[in-house]
C-alpha positions in Angstrom: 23.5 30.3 100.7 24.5 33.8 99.6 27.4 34.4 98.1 30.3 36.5 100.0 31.6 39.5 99.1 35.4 40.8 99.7 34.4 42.7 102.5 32.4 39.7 104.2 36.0 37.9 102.9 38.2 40.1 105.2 35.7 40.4 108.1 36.0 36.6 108.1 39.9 36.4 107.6 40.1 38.9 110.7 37.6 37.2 112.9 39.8 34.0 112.3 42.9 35.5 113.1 41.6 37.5 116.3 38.1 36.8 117.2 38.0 39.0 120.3 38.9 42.2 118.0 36.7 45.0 119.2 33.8 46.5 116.2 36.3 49.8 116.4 39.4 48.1 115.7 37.9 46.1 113.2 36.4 48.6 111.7 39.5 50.8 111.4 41.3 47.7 109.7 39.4 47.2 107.0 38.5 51.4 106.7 34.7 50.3 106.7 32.7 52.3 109.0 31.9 51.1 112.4 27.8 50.4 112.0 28.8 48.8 108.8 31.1 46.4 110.0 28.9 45.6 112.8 25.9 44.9 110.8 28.1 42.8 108.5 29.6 40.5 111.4 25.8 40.2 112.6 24.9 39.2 109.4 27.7 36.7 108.5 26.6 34.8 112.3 23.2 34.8 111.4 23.6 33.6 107.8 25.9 30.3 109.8 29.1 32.1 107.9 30.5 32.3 111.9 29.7 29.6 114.5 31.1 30.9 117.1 34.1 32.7 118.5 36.5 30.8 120.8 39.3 31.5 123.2 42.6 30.1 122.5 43.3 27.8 125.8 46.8 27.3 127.3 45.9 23.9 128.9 49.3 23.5 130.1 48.6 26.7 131.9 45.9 24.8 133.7 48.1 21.9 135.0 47.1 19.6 131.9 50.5 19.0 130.3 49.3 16.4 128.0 47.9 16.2 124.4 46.5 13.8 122.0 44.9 11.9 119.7 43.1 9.0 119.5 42.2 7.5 116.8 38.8 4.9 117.2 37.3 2.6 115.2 34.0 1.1 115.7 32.7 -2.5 115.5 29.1 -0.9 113.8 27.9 1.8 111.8 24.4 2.4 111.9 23.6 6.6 112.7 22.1 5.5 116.3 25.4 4.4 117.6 27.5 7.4 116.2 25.7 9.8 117.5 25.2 8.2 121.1 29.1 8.0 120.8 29.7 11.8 119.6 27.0 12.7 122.7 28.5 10.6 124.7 32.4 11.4 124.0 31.3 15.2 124.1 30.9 15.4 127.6 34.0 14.1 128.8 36.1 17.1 130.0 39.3 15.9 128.6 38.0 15.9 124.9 38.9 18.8 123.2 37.5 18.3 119.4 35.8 15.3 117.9 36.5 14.1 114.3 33.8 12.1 112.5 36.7 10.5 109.9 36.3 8.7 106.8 38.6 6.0 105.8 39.9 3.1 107.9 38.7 4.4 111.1 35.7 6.9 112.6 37.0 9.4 115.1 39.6 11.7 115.7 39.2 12.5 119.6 41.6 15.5 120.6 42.4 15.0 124.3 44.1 16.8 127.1 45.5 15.5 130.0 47.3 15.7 133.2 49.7 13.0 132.6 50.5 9.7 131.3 48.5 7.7 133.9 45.5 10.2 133.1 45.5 9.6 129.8 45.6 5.7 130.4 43.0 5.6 132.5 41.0 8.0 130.2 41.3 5.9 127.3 40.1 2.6 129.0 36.8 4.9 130.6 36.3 6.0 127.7 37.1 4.0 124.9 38.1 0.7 125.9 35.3 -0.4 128.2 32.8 0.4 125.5 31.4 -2.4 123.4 30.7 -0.7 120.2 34.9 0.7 119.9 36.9 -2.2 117.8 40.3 -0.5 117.6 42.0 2.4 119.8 44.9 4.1 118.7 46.8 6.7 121.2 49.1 9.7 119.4 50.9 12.0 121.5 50.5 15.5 120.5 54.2 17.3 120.6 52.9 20.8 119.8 50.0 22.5 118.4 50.0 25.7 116.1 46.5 27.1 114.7 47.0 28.5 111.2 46.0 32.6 110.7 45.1 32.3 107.1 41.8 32.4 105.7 41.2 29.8 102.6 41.3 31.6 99.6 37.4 31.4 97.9 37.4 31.4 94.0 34.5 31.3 91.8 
Protein backbone atom coordinates (compact mmCIF):
# COMPACT_ATOMS: atom_id res chain seq x y z
CA UNK A 1 0.00 0.00 0.00
CA UNK A 2 1.47 3.44 -0.81
CA UNK A 3 2.11 5.70 1.54
CA UNK A 4 0.02 9.14 1.81
CA UNK A 5 1.09 12.32 1.42
CA UNK A 6 -0.29 15.58 3.29
CA UNK A 7 -2.22 16.48 0.45
CA UNK A 8 -3.82 12.88 0.05
CA UNK A 9 -4.08 13.59 4.26
CA UNK A 10 -6.40 16.68 3.82
CA UNK A 11 -8.36 15.40 0.75
CA UNK A 12 -9.16 12.56 3.07
CA UNK A 13 -9.88 14.72 6.35
CA UNK A 14 -12.32 16.85 3.94
CA UNK A 15 -14.01 13.97 2.32
CA UNK A 16 -14.79 12.79 5.93
CA UNK A 17 -16.09 15.78 7.11
CA UNK A 18 -18.28 16.60 3.82
CA UNK A 19 -18.30 14.00 1.29
CA UNK A 20 -20.64 15.61 -1.09
CA UNK A 21 -18.10 18.79 -1.41
CA UNK A 22 -18.02 19.70 -5.07
CA UNK A 23 -14.04 19.11 -7.04
CA UNK A 24 -14.25 23.21 -7.06
CA UNK A 25 -14.87 23.73 -3.54
CA UNK A 26 -12.49 21.22 -2.65
CA UNK A 27 -10.15 22.37 -4.59
CA UNK A 28 -10.30 26.01 -3.43
CA UNK A 29 -9.88 24.58 0.24
CA UNK A 30 -6.96 23.11 0.05
CA UNK A 31 -5.47 25.93 -2.86
CA UNK A 32 -4.65 22.77 -5.10
CA UNK A 33 -5.78 23.09 -8.55
CA UNK A 34 -8.92 21.67 -9.65
CA UNK A 35 -7.58 18.66 -12.20
CA UNK A 36 -5.17 17.93 -9.38
CA UNK A 37 -7.51 17.44 -6.80
CA UNK A 38 -9.68 15.48 -8.97
CA UNK A 39 -7.06 13.12 -10.02
CA UNK A 40 -6.02 12.75 -6.38
CA UNK A 41 -9.66 11.84 -5.02
CA UNK A 42 -9.75 9.26 -8.15
CA UNK A 43 -6.63 7.90 -7.08
CA UNK A 44 -7.18 7.64 -3.32
CA UNK A 45 -10.79 5.43 -4.41
CA UNK A 46 -9.00 3.43 -6.57
CA UNK A 47 -5.97 2.71 -4.36
CA UNK A 48 -9.20 1.50 -1.46
CA UNK A 49 -8.05 4.81 0.61
CA UNK A 50 -12.04 5.82 0.10
CA UNK A 51 -14.85 3.13 0.10
CA UNK A 52 -17.34 5.03 -0.60
CA UNK A 53 -19.16 8.29 0.17
CA UNK A 54 -22.46 8.18 2.19
CA UNK A 55 -25.36 10.38 2.99
CA UNK A 56 -25.94 11.22 6.55
CA UNK A 57 -29.73 9.86 7.11
CA UNK A 58 -32.24 11.52 9.55
CA UNK A 59 -34.14 8.26 10.19
CA UNK A 60 -36.40 9.97 12.53
CA UNK A 61 -37.22 12.11 9.60
CA UNK A 62 -38.51 8.96 8.01
CA UNK A 63 -40.88 8.01 10.80
CA UNK A 64 -38.26 5.54 12.47
CA UNK A 65 -37.81 7.10 15.94
CA UNK A 66 -35.89 4.29 17.25
CA UNK A 67 -32.14 3.40 17.64
CA UNK A 68 -30.03 0.62 18.78
CA UNK A 69 -27.85 -1.83 19.52
CA UNK A 70 -27.76 -5.22 19.85
CA UNK A 71 -25.26 -6.97 21.00
CA UNK A 72 -25.23 -11.06 19.79
CA UNK A 73 -23.35 -13.90 20.68
CA UNK A 74 -23.20 -17.03 18.93
CA UNK A 75 -23.39 -20.65 20.02
CA UNK A 76 -20.42 -21.56 16.99
CA UNK A 77 -17.73 -20.13 15.33
CA UNK A 78 -16.66 -21.77 12.32
CA UNK A 79 -16.25 -18.91 9.11
CA UNK A 80 -19.47 -20.69 7.30
CA UNK A 81 -21.81 -19.62 9.93
CA UNK A 82 -20.51 -15.93 10.30
CA UNK A 83 -20.68 -15.05 7.19
CA UNK A 84 -24.23 -16.70 6.38
CA UNK A 85 -25.10 -14.53 9.57
CA UNK A 86 -23.35 -11.16 8.25
CA UNK A 87 -25.30 -12.03 4.60
CA UNK A 88 -28.03 -12.79 6.19
CA UNK A 89 -28.36 -9.77 8.91
CA UNK A 90 -27.37 -7.44 5.96
CA UNK A 91 -30.44 -7.54 4.23
CA UNK A 92 -32.70 -6.76 6.91
CA UNK A 93 -33.82 -3.11 6.33
CA UNK A 94 -33.71 -2.14 9.86
CA UNK A 95 -29.81 -2.83 10.26
CA UNK A 96 -27.88 0.02 9.89
CA UNK A 97 -24.09 -1.21 10.47
CA UNK A 98 -22.80 -4.68 11.45
CA UNK A 99 -19.86 -5.17 13.95
CA UNK A 100 -17.91 -8.33 13.69
CA UNK A 101 -16.57 -7.89 17.71
CA UNK A 102 -13.98 -9.55 19.46
CA UNK A 103 -14.26 -10.30 23.08
CA UNK A 104 -17.20 -11.83 24.98
CA UNK A 105 -19.60 -11.54 22.17
CA UNK A 106 -19.56 -11.40 17.97
CA UNK A 107 -21.75 -8.60 16.71
CA UNK A 108 -22.56 -5.18 17.08
CA UNK A 109 -25.91 -4.79 14.92
CA UNK A 110 -26.94 -1.00 14.72
CA UNK A 111 -30.71 -0.93 14.25
CA UNK A 112 -33.45 1.54 13.46
CA UNK A 113 -36.85 1.30 14.19
CA UNK A 114 -40.31 2.57 14.30
CA UNK A 115 -40.98 1.84 17.83
CA UNK A 116 -40.77 -0.29 20.78
CA UNK A 117 -43.04 -3.10 19.45
CA UNK A 118 -40.89 -2.92 16.07
CA UNK A 119 -37.90 -3.39 17.63
CA UNK A 120 -39.37 -6.41 19.66
CA UNK A 121 -40.60 -8.17 17.04
CA UNK A 122 -37.37 -7.35 15.02
CA UNK A 123 -35.20 -8.87 17.50
CA UNK A 124 -37.15 -12.25 17.86
CA UNK A 125 -37.15 -12.40 13.49
CA UNK A 126 -34.12 -11.80 13.55
CA UNK A 127 -32.10 -12.88 16.32
CA UNK A 128 -34.00 -14.92 18.56
CA UNK A 129 -35.58 -17.46 16.24
CA UNK A 130 -32.20 -18.36 14.92
CA UNK A 131 -30.43 -21.42 16.11
CA UNK A 132 -26.91 -20.52 15.82
CA UNK A 133 -27.51 -16.85 18.23
CA UNK A 134 -26.72 -17.97 22.16
CA UNK A 135 -27.11 -14.57 23.80
CA UNK A 136 -29.13 -11.17 22.64
CA UNK A 137 -28.54 -8.08 24.25
CA UNK A 138 -30.84 -4.87 23.33
CA UNK A 139 -29.27 -1.13 24.00
CA UNK A 140 -31.22 1.82 23.23
CA UNK A 141 -29.40 4.41 21.37
CA UNK A 142 -30.25 8.00 23.06
CA UNK A 143 -28.30 10.09 20.44
CA UNK A 144 -25.81 9.63 17.79
CA UNK A 145 -23.00 12.26 16.80
CA UNK A 146 -20.43 11.24 13.88
CA UNK A 147 -17.00 12.66 14.79
CA UNK A 148 -15.32 15.33 11.88
CA UNK A 149 -11.82 14.60 12.64
CA UNK A 150 -9.50 12.73 10.63
CA UNK A 151 -6.98 10.32 12.75
CA UNK A 152 -3.86 11.82 12.90
CA UNK A 153 -1.17 9.34 10.71
CA UNK A 154 2.49 9.30 12.18
CA UNK A 155 5.36 7.52 10.82
Amino acid sequence: MRKLDPLDVALLAELKKDGSISNKNLSKKLEVPATTCLERVRRLHQDGFINGIHADINYKALGLGLQAMAVIRLKLHPRKVIEQFEKEILDYPEVISLYHIGGENDFLVHLCVRDSDHLREFSFSAFTDREEVAHLETLLVFETKRSQTFPLLQD
